[in-house]
Structure formats: C-alpha cells, structure tokens
LUMDREN-759608 format. One line per field, with one value per residue (C-alpha): x, y, z. Coordinates in steps of 0.05 Angstrom, whole numbers, plus 5000, padded with zeros to 4 digits. Layout:
BEGIN
east: [X / ...]
north: [Y / ...]
up: [Z / ...]
% end
This chain:
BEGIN
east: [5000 / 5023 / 5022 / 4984 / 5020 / 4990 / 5032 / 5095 / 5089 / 5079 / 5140 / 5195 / 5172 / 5186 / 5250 / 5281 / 5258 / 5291 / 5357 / 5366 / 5351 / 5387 / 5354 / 5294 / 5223 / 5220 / 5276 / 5259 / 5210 / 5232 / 5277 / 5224 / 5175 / 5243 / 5256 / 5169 / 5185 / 5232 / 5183 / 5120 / 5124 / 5157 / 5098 / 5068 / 5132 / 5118 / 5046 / 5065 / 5118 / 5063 / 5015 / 5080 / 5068 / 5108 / 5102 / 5092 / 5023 / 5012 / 5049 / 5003 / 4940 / 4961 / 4982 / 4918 / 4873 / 4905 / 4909 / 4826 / 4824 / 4859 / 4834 / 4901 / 4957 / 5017 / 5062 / 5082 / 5126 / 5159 / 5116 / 5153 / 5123 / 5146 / 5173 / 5222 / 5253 / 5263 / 5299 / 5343 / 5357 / 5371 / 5422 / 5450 / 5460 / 5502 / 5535 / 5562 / 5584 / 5625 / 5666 / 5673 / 5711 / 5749 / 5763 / 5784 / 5830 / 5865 / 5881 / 5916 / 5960 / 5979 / 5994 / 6039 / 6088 / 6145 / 6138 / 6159 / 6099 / 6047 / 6049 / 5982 / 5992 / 6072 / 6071 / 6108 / 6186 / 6200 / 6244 / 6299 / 6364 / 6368 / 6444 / 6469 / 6419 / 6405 / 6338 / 6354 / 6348 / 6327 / 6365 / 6360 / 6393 / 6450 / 6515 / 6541 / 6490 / 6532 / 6473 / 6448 / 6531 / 6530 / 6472 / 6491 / 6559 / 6524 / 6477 / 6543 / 6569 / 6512 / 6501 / 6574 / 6563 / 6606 / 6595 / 6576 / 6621 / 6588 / 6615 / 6563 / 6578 / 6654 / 6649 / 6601 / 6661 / 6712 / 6677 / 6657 / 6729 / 6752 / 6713 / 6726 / 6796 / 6784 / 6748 / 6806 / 6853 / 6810 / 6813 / 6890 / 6895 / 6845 / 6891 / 6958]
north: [5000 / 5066 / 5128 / 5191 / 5241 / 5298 / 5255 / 5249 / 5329 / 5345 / 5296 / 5333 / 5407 / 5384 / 5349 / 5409 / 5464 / 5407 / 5399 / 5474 / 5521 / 5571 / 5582 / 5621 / 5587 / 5598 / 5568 / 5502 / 5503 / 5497 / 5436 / 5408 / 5408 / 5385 / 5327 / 5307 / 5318 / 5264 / 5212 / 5219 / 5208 / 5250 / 5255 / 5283 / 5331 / 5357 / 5371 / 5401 / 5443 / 5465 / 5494 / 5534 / 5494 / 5544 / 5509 / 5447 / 5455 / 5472 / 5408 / 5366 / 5401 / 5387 / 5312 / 5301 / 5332 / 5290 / 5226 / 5236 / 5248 / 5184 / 5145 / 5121 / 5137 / 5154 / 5152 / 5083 / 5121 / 5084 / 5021 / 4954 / 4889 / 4829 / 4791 / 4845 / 4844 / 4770 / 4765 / 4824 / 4794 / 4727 / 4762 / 4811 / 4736 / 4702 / 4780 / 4769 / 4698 / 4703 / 4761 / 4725 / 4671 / 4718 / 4750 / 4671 / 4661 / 4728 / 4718 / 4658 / 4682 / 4737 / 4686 / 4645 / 4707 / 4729 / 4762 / 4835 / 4830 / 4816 / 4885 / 4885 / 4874 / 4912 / 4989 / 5014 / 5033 / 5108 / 5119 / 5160 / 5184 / 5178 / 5206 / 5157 / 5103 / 5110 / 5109 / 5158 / 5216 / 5249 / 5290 / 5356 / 5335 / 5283 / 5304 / 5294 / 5344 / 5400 / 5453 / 5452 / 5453 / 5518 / 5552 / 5531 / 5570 / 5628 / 5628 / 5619 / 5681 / 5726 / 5691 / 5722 / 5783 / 5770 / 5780 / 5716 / 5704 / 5742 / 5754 / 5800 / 5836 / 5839 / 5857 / 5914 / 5932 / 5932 / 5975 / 6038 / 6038 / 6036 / 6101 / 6130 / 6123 / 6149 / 6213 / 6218 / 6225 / 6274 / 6323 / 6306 / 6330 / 6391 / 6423 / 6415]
up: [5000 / 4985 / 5028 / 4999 / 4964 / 5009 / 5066 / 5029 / 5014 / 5086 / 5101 / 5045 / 5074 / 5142 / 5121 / 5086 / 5145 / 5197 / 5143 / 5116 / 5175 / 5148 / 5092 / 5071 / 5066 / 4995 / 4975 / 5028 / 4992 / 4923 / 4956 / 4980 / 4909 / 4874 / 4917 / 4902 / 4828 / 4831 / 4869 / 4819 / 4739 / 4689 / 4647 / 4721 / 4735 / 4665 / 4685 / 4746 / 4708 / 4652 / 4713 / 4741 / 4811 / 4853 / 4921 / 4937 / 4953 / 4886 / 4858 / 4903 / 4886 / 4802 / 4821 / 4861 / 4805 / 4750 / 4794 / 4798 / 4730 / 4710 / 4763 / 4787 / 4835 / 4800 / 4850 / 4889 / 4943 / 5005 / 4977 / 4986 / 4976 / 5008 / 4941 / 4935 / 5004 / 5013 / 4928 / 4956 / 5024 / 4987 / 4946 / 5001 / 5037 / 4979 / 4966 / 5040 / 5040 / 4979 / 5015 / 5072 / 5037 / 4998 / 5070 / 5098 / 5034 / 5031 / 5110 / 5087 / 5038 / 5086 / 5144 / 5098 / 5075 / 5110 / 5174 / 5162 / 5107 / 5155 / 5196 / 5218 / 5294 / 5296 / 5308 / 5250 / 5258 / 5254 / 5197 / 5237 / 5208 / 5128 / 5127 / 5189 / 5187 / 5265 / 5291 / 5353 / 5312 / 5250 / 5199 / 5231 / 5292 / 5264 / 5275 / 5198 / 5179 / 5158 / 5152 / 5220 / 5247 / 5207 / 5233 / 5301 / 5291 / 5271 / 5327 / 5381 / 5341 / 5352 / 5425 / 5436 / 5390 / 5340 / 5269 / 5227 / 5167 / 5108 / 5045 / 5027 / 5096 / 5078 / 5009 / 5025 / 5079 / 5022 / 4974 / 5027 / 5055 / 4980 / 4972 / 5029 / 5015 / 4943 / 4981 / 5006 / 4956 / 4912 / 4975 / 4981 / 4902 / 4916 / 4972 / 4922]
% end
C-alpha cells in the first residue's frame, strides 16, 4: 500500500525546514517540490511544470487533480512488497558469504608470507636518520649534517656578538672603505 501524496508532501517540507535552517522558506521550499518531482512520473513533473506549481502545495493540488482524472495513483512512494525484500535479502545473503571467503582466503596468503609483510599487529618503525641510518634521531639533529653545524655556529656568534662570516657583509666593507679612501685622495689633490 502506498502512502498519499498529500503525506509524502507534508514529510519533504518538514524534512528540508529540519535539514536547511538557514535558509529562507522559499527556497525550502523549492527543495522540497524538487525532491516530490523526483518521486512521481515525468509525464506528472511535466504537468506540474506546465501549471508553474510554485510550492509544493501547488504540485500536490496538480498531482491530486490529475490522479482523479485518470483514476490512478501515479506515485508508488515508500511502497515495498514482500517479494522484493526476501529476492534482495537472498542476494545481500550470497553477496556476504562470497566476501567472507574471499576475506578467509586472503588471511591465508597473508599468514603464509614472510613476517615483516604481515604488519598488521607491529607498530610501525619510525624511519629515523636517512644520512646515518640511526633510529635515535632524525636528519635535523645528526651530527654529519653539515647545515644545521653551520647555523649553530652562527647562532654561538651572535650569542657572543660576534659578526657571522658574510661575504656579502665583507664585500660591502671593502667597497665603502675603498671610497672612502678614494674621498680621500681627491681632497688630498684639491689642497695641492
């Protein structure tokens, strides 16, 4: 037996106020007649569509007023008849028995391979070091990594305010106090 169309309308308007709060009514609305179109006919949507149903109140009035027309319900919705359940709990049955043996014979093959394979119960090894192999530490912290030694040097340096080697620094030195120097010798000319 099938449940009125009146019902299921009621239902969707209710179910798209509950689900989109946020929006505005005419627009939960529109949801609401969209999600009806897709549970009657096409040849009914199309008569709905051809009336310019703008609610749907007016999509169940046009659906009602054809169905008494024609004399029959074109919509079957939330319907199921007993045949169908049992062939699709049959199949749902068989569906689940051949995964479980798939499930038995994959465990088997797994259980015969060699151990570091089968990883399932062992917490994973961290990867550690990639330039000394260890496991202690990573990269960033070995002792061969010649990068961080730098940057540690420079940080002691400005710890102890000295100035970090820097070529651009030095060469930046060299060219003002070759100027300066220059400066220097124009005014020496000037005064002979």
């Amino acid at each position: 037996m099938s449940e009125s169309i009146a019902a299921l309308a009621d239902d969707l308007r209710q179910l798209a106020q509950r689900a989109y709060q946020d929006l505005d009514i005419h627009s939960q609305e529109r949801l609401a007649r969209n999600q009806l179109y897709k549970q009657v006919s096409p040849d009914m949507q199309c008569r709905c569509i051809d009336n310019g149903c703008r609610t749907i109140t007016d999509a169940v009035n046009v659906i009602e007023r054809y169905e008494a027309v024609l004399g029959t319900h074109s919509t079957f919705v939330r319907a199921l008849s007993e045949e169908s359940s049992t062939n699709s709990d049959t199949d749902m049955r068989k569906c689940l028995q051949r995964i479980e043996s798939r499930l038995d014979r994959l465990e088997k093959v797994c259980s015969k391979g060699p151990p570091f394979q089968n990883s399932r119960h062992k917490k994973p090894q961290s990867p550690g070091c990639f330039g000394c192999k260890a496991n202690d530490h990573y990269w960033r912290d070995c002792v061969n990594n010649t990068e961080r030694n730098r940057l540690a040097n420079t940080n002691n340096m400005l710890h102890h305010n000295q100035q970090p080697p820097n070529r651009m620094f030095e060469q930046k030195h060299n060219v003002l106090d070759g100027s300066s120097s220059r400066r220097q010798m124009n005014d020496n000319r000037s005064e002979n």
